[in-house]
N, C-alpha and C positions, 0 to 999 in steps of 0.2 A: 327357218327361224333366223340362222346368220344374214340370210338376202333380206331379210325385213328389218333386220337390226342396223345394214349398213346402211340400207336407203335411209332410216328413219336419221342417221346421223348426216350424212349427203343432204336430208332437205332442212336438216338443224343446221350446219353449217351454212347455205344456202339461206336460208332467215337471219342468222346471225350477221351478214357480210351485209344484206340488204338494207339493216337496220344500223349498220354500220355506214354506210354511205348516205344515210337519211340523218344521221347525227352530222355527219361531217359536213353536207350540204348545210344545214342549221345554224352549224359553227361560222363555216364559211361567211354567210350572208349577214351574221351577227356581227362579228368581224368585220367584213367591208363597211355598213352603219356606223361601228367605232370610229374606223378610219376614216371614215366619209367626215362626220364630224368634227376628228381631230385636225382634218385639211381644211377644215373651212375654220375653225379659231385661229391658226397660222397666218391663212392670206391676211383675215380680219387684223391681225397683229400685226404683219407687214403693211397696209392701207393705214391703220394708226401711225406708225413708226414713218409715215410717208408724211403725212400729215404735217406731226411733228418736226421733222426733220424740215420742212420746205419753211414754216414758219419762223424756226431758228435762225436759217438764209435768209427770211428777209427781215428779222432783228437786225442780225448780220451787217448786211449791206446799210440798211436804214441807219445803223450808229455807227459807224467802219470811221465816218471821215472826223465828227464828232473825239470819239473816243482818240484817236488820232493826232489831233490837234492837241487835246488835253496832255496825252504824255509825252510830246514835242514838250508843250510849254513849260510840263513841269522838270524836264531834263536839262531845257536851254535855260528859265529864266534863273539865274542863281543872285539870290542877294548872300550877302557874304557877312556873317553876324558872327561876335564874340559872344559864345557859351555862357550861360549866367552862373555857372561855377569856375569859372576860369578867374583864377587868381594874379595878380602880380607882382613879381617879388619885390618886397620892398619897404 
């Protein structure tokens, strides 16, 4: 009766461990899908962010000498004016 009781426990634990690695294999592979996933909206998000970014550069360059020129002129050209509150004694 105890040899029949130990076996019976030996092939319950033995079920137990099988059905335990048939979960974690499940997990696993559920898991890797998540992650498969979450690597592919990343790259997606970097290919945006390229995108963008290369478009910026050639704003950039296209107005670089423009805008350039504009706050030369508005540094250099100076007219020199009396303030319309400026009073004088007198």
């Amino acid at each position: 009766k105890n040899r029949r009781l130990k076996q019976a426990k030996e092939e319950a634990q033995e079920e137990i461990e099988q059905y335990r690695l048939q979960r974690e294999k499940e997990f696993k592979a559920k898991e890797a899908a998540a992650l498969g996933s979450h690597g592919s909206c990343t790259t997606e998000v970097e290919k945006e962010t390229q995108v963008k970014m290369s478009a910026i550069q050639g704003n950039f360059q296209k107005n670089r000498e423009e805008v350039l020129n504009n706050l030369l002129m508005f540094v250099c050209d100076i007219k020199p004016e009396i303030h319309v509150n400026y009073r004088i004694n007198g």
